[in-house]
C-alpha positions as a printed Julia matrix, in Angstrom:
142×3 Matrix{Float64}:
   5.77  43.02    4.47
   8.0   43.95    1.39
   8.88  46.78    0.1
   8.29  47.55   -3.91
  12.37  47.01   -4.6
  11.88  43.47   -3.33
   8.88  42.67   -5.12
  10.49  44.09   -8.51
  13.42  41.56   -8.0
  10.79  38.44   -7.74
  10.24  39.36  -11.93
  10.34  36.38  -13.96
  13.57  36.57  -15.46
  12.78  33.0   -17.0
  15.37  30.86  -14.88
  13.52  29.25  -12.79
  14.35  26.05  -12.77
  10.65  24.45  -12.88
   9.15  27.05  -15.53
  11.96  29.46  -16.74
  12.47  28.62  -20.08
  16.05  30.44  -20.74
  17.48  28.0   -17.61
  19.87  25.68  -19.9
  19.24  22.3   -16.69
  15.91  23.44  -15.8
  12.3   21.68  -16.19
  10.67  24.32  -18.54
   7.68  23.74  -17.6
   5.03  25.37  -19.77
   1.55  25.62  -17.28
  -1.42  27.09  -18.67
  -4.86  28.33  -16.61
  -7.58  26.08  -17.41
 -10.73  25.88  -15.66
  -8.97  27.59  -12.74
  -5.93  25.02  -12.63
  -2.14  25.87  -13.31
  -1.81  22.71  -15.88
   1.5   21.79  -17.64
   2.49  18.4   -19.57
   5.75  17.42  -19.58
   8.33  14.3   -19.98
  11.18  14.03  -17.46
  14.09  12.12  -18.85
  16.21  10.25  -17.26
  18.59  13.47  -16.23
  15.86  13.84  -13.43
  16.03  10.14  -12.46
  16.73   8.76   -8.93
  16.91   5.22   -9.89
  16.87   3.8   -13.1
  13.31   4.75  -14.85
  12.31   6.86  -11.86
  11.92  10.71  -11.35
  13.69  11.87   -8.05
  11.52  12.75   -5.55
  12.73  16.3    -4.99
  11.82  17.08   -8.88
   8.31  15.63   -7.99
   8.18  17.87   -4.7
   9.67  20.91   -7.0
   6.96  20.54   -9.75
   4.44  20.02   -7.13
   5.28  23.36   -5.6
   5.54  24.94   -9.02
   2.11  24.33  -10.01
   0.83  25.88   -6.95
   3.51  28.74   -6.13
   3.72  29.22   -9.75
  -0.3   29.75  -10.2
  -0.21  32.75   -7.87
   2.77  34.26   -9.5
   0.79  33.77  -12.75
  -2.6   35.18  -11.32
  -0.84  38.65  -10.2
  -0.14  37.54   -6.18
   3.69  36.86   -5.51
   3.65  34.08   -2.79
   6.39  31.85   -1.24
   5.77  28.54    0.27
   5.38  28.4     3.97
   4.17  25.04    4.39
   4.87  21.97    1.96
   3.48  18.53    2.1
   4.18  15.37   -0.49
   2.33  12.48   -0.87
   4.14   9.83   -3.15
   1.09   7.26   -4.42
   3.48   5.45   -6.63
   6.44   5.76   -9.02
   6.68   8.58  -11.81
   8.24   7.09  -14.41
  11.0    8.9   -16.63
  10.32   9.03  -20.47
   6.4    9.06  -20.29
   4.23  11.38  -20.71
   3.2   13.29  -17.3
   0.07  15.96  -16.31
   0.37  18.3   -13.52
  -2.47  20.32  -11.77
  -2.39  23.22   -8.99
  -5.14  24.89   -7.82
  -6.52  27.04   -4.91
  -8.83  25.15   -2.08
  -9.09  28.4     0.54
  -7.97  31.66    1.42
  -7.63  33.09    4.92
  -6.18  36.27    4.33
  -2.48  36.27    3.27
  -2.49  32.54    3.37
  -3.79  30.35    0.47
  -4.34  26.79    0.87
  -3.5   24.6    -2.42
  -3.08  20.81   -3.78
  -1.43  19.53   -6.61
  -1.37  16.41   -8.53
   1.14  14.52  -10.97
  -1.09  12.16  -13.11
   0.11   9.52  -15.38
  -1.04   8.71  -19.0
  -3.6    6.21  -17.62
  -4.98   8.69  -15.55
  -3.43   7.07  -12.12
  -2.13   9.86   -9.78
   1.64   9.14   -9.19
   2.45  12.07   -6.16
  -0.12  14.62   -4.47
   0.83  18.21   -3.04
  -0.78  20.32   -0.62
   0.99  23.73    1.02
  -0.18  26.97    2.35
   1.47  29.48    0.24
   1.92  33.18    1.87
   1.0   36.12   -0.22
   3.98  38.83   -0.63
   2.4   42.08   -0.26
   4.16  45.31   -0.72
   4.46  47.59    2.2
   2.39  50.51    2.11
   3.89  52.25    4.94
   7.18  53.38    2.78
């Protein structure tokens, strides 16, 4: 459990890398709730490459995780990743127009199951995500 002093220091304080928009290196990822998804578009230059023309897999597996830890922040429920899976289907190319999706398959509990998806402009899915993110819930015995 956590105690109400830990939960007020998980406040956005708009740094985070993926979404925070006052973090001068970060992603600033703008996601929106549609249709019960945590969507953002986005282009990743090439100060996010691996190889030439090519987003570095551990952005990919950070925006990945952002649309799905992110949502829950969003929707009220402070959560931290327990269990994190990538699938890479192809190359995301830098410099082109990118869509990314989270949402919420199950709950048991404290535990919500999520995917994610990266899709391309011609609709192609570059990398999939799938975790079990753990709820953060104050402790009421204080």
């Amino acid at each position: 459990m956590t105690t109400d002093e830990e939960l007020r220091k998980m406040e956005d304080t708009g740094n985070c890398f993926a979404c925070g928009q006052n973090n001068p290196i970060g992603l600033k990822l703008n996601f929106q709730i549609l249709s019960n998804q945590y969507i953002a578009k986005t282009v990743l230059d090439e100060n996010y490459q691996s190889y030439g023309g090519v987003v570095h897999g551990g952005i990919i597996t950070t925006i990945l995780d952002e649309a799905m830890g992110g949502y829950l922040f969003r929707t009220g429920e402070p959560a931290f990743t327990g269990k994190l899976e990538v699938r890479f289907r192809k190359p995301t190319p830098t410099g082109t127009p990118i869509t990314v999706r989270g949402w919420v398959v199950s709950r048991k509990r404290n535990v919500v199951e999520m995917k994610s998806e990266i899709t391309l402009e011609d609709g192609s899915v570059s990398a999939q995500g799938s975790a079990k993110m753990v709820i953060v819930k104050p402790d009421i015995t204080e």
